[in-house]
C-alpha positions in Angstrom: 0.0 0.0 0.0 2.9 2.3 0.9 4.3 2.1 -2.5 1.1 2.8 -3.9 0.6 6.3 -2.2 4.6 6.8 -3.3 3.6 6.5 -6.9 0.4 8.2 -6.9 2.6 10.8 -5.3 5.0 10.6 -8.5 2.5 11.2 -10.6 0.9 13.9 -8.8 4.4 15.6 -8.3 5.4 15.0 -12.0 2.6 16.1 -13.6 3.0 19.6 -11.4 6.7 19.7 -12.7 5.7 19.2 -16.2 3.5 21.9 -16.0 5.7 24.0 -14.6 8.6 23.2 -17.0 6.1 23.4 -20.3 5.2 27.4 -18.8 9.2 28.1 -18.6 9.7 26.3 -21.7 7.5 29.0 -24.0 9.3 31.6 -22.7 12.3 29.9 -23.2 14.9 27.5 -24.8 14.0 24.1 -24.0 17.3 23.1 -23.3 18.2 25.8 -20.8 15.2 24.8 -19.2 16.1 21.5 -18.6 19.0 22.4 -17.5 18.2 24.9 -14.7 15.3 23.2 -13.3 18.1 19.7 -13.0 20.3 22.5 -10.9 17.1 23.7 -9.3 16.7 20.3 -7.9 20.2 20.1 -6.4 19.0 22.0 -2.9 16.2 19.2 -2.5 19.1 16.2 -3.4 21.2 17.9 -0.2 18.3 18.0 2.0 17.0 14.7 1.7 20.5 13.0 1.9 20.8 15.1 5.2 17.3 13.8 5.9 17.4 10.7 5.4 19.3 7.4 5.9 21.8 5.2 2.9 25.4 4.6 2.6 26.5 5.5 -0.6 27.3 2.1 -3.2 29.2 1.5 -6.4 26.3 -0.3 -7.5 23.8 2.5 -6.5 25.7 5.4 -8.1 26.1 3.8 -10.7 22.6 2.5 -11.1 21.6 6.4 -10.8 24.4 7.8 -13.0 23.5 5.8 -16.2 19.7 6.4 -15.1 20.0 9.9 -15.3 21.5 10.0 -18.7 18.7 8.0 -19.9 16.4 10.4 -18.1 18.1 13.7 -19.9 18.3 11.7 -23.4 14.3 11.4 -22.7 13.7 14.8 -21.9 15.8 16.3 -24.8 14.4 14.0 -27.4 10.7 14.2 -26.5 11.4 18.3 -27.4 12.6 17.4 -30.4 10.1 15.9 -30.9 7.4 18.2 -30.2 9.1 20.7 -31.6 8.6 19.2 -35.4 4.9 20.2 -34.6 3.3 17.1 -33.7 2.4 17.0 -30.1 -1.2 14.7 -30.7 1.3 11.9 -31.8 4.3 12.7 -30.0 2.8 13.2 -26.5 0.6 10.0 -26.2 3.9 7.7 -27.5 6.1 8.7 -25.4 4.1 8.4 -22.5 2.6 5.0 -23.2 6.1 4.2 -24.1 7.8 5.3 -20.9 4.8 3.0 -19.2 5.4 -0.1 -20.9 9.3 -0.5 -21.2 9.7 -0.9 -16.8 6.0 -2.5 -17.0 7.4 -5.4 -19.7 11.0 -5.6 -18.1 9.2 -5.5 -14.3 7.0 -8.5 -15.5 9.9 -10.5 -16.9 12.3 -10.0 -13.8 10.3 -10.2 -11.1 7.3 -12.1 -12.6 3.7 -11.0 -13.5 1.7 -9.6 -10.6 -1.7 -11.0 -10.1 -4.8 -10.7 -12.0 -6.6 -7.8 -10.6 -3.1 -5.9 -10.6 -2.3 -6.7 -13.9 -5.8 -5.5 -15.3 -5.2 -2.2 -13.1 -1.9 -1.4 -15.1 -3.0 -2.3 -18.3 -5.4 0.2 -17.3 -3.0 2.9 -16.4 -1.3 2.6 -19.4 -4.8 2.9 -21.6 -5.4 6.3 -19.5 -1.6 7.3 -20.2 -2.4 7.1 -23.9 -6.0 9.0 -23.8 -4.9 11.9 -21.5 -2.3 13.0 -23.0 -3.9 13.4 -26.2 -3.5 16.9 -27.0 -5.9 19.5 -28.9 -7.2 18.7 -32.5 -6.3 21.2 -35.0 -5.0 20.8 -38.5 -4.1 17.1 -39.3 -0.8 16.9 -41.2 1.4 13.9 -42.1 3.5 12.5 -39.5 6.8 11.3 -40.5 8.8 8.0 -39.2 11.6 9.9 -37.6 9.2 11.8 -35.3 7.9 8.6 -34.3 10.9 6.9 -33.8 11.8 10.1 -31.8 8.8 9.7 -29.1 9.3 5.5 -29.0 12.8 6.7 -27.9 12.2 9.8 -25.8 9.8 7.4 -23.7 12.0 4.6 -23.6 14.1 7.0 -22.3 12.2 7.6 -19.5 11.1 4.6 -19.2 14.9 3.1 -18.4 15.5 5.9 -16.1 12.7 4.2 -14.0 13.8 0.5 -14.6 17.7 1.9 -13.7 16.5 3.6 -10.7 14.5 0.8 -9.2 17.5 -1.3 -9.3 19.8 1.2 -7.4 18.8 -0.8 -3.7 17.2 0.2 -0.9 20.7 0.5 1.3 21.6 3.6 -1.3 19.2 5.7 -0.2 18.9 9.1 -2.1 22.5 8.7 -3.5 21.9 7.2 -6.7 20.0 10.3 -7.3 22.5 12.2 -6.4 24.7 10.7 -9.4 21.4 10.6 -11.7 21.4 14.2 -11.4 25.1 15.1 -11.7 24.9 12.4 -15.2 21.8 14.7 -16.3 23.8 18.2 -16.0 27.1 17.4 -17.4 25.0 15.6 -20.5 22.5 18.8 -21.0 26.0 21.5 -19.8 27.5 19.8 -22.7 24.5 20.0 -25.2 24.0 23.6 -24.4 28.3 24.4 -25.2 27.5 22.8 -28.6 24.2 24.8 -29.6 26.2 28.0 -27.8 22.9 28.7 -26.1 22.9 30.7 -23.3 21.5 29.1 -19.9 20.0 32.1 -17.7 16.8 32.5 -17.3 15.1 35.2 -15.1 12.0 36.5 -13.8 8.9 34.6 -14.1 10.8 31.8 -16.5 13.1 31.2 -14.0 10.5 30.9 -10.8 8.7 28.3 -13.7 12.3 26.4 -13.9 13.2 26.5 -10.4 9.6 25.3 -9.6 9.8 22.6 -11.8 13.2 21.7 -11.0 12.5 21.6 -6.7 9.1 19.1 -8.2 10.8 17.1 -10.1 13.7 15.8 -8.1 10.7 15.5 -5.2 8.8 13.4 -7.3 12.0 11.4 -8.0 12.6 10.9 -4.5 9.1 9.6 -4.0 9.4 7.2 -6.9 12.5 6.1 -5.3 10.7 4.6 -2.3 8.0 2.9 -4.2 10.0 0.8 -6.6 11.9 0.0 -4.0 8.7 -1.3 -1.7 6.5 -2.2 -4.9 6.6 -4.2 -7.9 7.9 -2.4 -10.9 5.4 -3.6 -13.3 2.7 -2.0 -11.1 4.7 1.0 -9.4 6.1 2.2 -13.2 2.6 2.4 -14.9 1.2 3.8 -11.7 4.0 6.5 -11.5 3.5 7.4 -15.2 -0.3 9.0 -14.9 1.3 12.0 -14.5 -0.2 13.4 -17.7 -3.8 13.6 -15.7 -2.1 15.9 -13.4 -0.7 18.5 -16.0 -4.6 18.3 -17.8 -5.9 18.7 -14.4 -3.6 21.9 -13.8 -4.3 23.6 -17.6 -8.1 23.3 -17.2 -7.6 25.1 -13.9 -5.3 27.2 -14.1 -5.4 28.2 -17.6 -8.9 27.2 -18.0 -8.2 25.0 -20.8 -11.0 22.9 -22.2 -10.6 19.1 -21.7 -11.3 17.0 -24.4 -14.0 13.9 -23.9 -11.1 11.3 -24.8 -9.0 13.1 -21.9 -12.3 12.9 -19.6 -12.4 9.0 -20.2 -8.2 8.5 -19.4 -9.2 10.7 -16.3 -11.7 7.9 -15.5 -9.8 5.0 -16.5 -6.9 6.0 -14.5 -9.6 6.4 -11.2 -10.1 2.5 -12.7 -6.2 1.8 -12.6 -6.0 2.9 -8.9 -8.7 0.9 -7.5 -7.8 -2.1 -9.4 -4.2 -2.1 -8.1 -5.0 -1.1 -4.6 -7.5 -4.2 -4.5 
């Protein structure tokens, strides 16, 4: 049950993160985004390792290291990706993606879950794909490369999830700790090549530092369930955070929800009772 509120958490915390990234992000470079909202979430890493209890492992910081470049490779391909203009395709893969490559792996180390559980993450991942449909508009042809783009931007994410889970529970918070550092020298070096300044300020920069301080929480959060839960359950779980971004644009920009969106909203109500049975 504990691992269950930990990934409802993650999704809840995520989804505020992405929000907050998306409204720094049209005021600004992707990429310096990114960037400041991973050193954002550095003052949260140094709290919580103060906080709380792990001695640091070579398996563990190394589990996190290579997690975090998997994460950033995500993060930097799914704006590509959106950026050629196609979020309706774009978002929905890579978020269905990034649920099924830890579900599939989960299921194939650890063994299938049971029935009911099973059901409730197929069910998750059928919401993922619905709510983050985006707006209709002008239907043009989507090519293979933007495709391929969100299958990898979501397996991306996806490894950063199944790479975290297997940092142990005697790490505590420091494979994030190396998961971040990855994540910065990988999106420090991207921004020397595109010569792109990364300073932000005023409201972008409250957006980034807000998303940053979210994200890294929601990290630590997932942390704890995939350590407590199984991963084919916790990952699925953890990746509704597109109902929580839709939640906060219809009320906070007052954006209208679509009836596909309302029926993922109700499906992933489905998920959450089926896996908590």
């Amino acid at each position: 049950m504990f691992s269950l509120l930990f990934a409802v958490t993650t999704a809840t915390v995520w989804g505020t993160a992405d929000f907050c990234g998306g409204k720094a992000s049209q005021r600004a470079p992707a990429l310096a985004v990114s960037v400041l909202s991973k050193l954002a979430g550095l003052p949260v890493l140094a709290l919580g390792l103060v906080l709380t209890a792990g001695t640091p492992t070579r398996a563990g910081l190394g589990w996190g290291a290579v997690a975090g470049l998997f994460g950033m490779s995500g993060v930097i391909l799914l704006y590509r990706g959106l950026a050629a203009g196609a979020m309706t395709v774009v978002a929905p893969v890579t978020a269905v993606t990034s649920a099924l490559v830890p579900f599939l792996i989960g299921i194939a180390v650890d063994g299938a879950p049971g029935p009911m559980a099973m059901i409730g993450a197929a069910c998750a991942i059928g919401a993922i794909a619905l709510v983050s449909t985006g707006a209709g508009g002008a239907r043009k042809p989507v090519g293979a490369a933007v495709v391929g783009l969100a299958l990898a931007a979501g397996a991306g994410f996806g490894l950063f999830m199944t790479l975290l889970s297997r940092a142990g529970a005697d790490a505590g918070l420091w494979p994030l700790m190396t998961s971040q550092l990855s994540a910065l020298c990988l999106g420090w070096l991207l921004l020397r090549r595109a010569r792109t300044a990364p300073w932000l300020a005023g409201t972008t920069l409250r957006w980034a530092m807000a998303a940053g301080a979210l994200d890294f929480t929601a990290n630590i959060a997932y942390l704890f369930a995939a350590r407590d839960g199984a991963l084919s359950i916790v990952a699925p779980i953890a990746s509704l955070y597109p109902a929580t971004t839709v939640l906060l644009a219809l009320a906070v920009d007052r954006e209208r929800i679509r009836p596909l969106q309302l029926v993922g909203l109700g499906l992933a109500a489905a998920a959450l009772v089926l896996v908590a049975s």
